[in-house]
N, C-alpha and C positions, 0 to 999 in steps of 0.2 A: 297577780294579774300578768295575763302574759304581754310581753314586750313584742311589739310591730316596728318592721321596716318593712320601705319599697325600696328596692332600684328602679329610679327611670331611666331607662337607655334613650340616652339621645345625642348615638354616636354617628351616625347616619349622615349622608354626604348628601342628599336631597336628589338626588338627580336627576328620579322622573319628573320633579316639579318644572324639569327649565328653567333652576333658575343658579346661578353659584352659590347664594346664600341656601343653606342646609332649612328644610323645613321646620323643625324645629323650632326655629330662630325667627320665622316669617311673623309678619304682622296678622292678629286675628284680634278685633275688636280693639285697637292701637294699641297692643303690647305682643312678645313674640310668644307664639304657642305654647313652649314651655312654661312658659311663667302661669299661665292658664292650668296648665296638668299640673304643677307642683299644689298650686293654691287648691286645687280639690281637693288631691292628697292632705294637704293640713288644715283643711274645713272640715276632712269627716271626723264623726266621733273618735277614733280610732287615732288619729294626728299621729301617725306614724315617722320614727325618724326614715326622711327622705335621702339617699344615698342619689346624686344624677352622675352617670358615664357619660363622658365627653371625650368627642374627637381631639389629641391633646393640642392640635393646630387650632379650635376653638375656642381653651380655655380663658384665653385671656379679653377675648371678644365679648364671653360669656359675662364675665365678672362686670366689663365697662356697660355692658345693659344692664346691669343689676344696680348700677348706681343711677344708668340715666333715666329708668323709669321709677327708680327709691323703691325697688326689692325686695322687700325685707323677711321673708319666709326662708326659714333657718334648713341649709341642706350642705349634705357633703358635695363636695369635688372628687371623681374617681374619670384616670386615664383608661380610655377605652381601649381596644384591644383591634384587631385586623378585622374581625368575625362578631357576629353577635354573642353567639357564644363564648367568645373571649372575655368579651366587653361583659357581661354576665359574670362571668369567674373574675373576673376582676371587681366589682361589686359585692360578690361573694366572699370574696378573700378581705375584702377590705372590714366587711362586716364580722369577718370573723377573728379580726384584731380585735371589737370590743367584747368579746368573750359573750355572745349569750348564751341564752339557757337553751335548753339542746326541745323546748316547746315553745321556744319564743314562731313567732309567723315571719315570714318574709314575702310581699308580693312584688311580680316582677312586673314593668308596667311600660308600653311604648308612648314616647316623651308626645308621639304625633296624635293623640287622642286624649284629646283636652275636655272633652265635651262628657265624659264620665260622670255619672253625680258620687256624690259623699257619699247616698247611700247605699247604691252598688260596690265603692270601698268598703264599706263596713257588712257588709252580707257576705265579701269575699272572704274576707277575713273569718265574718262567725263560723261558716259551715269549716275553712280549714282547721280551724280549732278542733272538731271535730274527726273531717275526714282524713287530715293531714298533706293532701293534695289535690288540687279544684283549677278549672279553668273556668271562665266566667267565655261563654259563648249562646248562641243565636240557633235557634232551630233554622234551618233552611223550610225557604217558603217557595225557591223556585223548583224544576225538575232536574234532575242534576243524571249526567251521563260519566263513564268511566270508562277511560282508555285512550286511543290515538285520533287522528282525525280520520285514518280510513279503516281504524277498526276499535269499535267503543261500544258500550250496552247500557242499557237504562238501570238507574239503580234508588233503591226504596228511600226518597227523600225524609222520612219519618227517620230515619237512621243517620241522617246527617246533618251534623251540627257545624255550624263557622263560626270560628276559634278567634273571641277578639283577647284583649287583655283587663285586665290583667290574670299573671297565674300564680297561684297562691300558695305555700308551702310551708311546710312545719320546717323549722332551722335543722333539726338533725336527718330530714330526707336530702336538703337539696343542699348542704353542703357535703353528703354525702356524695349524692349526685353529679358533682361539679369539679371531682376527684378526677371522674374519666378522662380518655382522650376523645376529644373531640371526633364527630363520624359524620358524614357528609348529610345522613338522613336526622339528623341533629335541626329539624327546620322551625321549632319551637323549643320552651325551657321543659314543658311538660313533654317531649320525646326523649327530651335529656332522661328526666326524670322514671319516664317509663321503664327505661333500660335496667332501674333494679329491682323491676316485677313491681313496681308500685301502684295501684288502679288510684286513677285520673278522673276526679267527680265534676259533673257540671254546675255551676252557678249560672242558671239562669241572664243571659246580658239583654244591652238595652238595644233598641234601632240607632238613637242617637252616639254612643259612643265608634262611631264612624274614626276611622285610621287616614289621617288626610296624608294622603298619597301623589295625586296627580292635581294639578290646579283647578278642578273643577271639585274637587273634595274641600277646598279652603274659601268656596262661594258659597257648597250648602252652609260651611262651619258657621259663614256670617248668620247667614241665615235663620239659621238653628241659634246661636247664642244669641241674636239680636229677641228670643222669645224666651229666654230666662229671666 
């Protein structure tokens, strides 16, 4: 059986939220959002070992909520990095202290998107198995335009997907991948990934695994969890 991990990144300083405490960390349904995204991750079938990056100015913040609301879902501690990207290769590296097998799965997951079910982890998972790299994204439903504000053109929405998480990878593409130097158009793990001519499958995602972002992302979140 192959062996699963996730990294969740949740190194992130919050800052469009307005608020100092890092989103992550914010209250959604009286405990902080991370602890919401980890417990998917180890309710799917799959209960995948969970690796979290953390800001290392966070770490010790982190640990005293894990006592004050009794925590108890088993994950590593990995120091983040400057860049997502970092923070990533740093998760990466950590994971590849415990030797897996080179078809073990690894998915990459943002710490802000709690509202994921199990079984879109476990579907991301099955198809990598197969295709050995996937993103889990959304067809576009609105009309979507390409280029600047005073010069842009209409372009065929049936072709465009948005890109939520998690991305999902066979162990010997993406620590392959995670070799390189970092490159500015580096703006996902699956751009990383691309870059050794790897094709990038979709898994189908949900409307509800929403990326809370700005403060009115963490009103629908109530929203939304208050109907699970």
């Amino acid at each position: 059986m192959q062996k699963k991990y996730a990294i969740i990144v949740a190194g992130g300083t919050g800052s469009r939220m307005g608020n100092n405490l890092p989103k992550q960390f914010q209250l959604l349904a009286e405990r902080p959002i991370l602890m919401h995204t980890l417990a998917k991750f180890s309710d799917s079938a799959d209960a995948p070992e969970l690796i979290v990056v953390l800001n290392s100015s966070m770490i010790n913040y982190w640990y005293d909520e894990c006592k004050k609301y009794s925590f108890t879902v088993k994950h590593h501690i990995v120091e983040g990095g400057e860049t997502r990207f970092q923070s990533v290769q740093n998760g990466v590296n950590y994971i590849a202290e415990m030797e897996p097998a080179a078809d073990s799965l690894v998915a990459i997951h943002d710490a802000a998107r709690p509202l994921i079910s199990s079984e879109l982890i476990d579907e991301a998972y099955t198809k990598t198995a197969v295709l050995g790299a996937t993103v889990v994204a959304l067809a576009s439903t609105n009309s979507v335009r390409y280029g600047t504000e005073a010069s842009n053109k209409a372009v065929d929405r049936s072709q465009v997907w948005i890109v939520q998480t998690p991305q999902t990878f066979r162990w010997s593409i993406l620590s392959e991948a995670f070799t390189q130097e970092e490159q500015p158009f580096f703006t996902d793990d699956a751009s990383v990934v691309e870059q050794l001519d790897i094709p990038i499958h979709i898994v189908p995602g949900e409307q509800q695994n929403i990326k809370i972002t700005y403060p009115e992302d963490l009103k629908i979140a109530e929203m939304l969890i208050a109907r699970e």
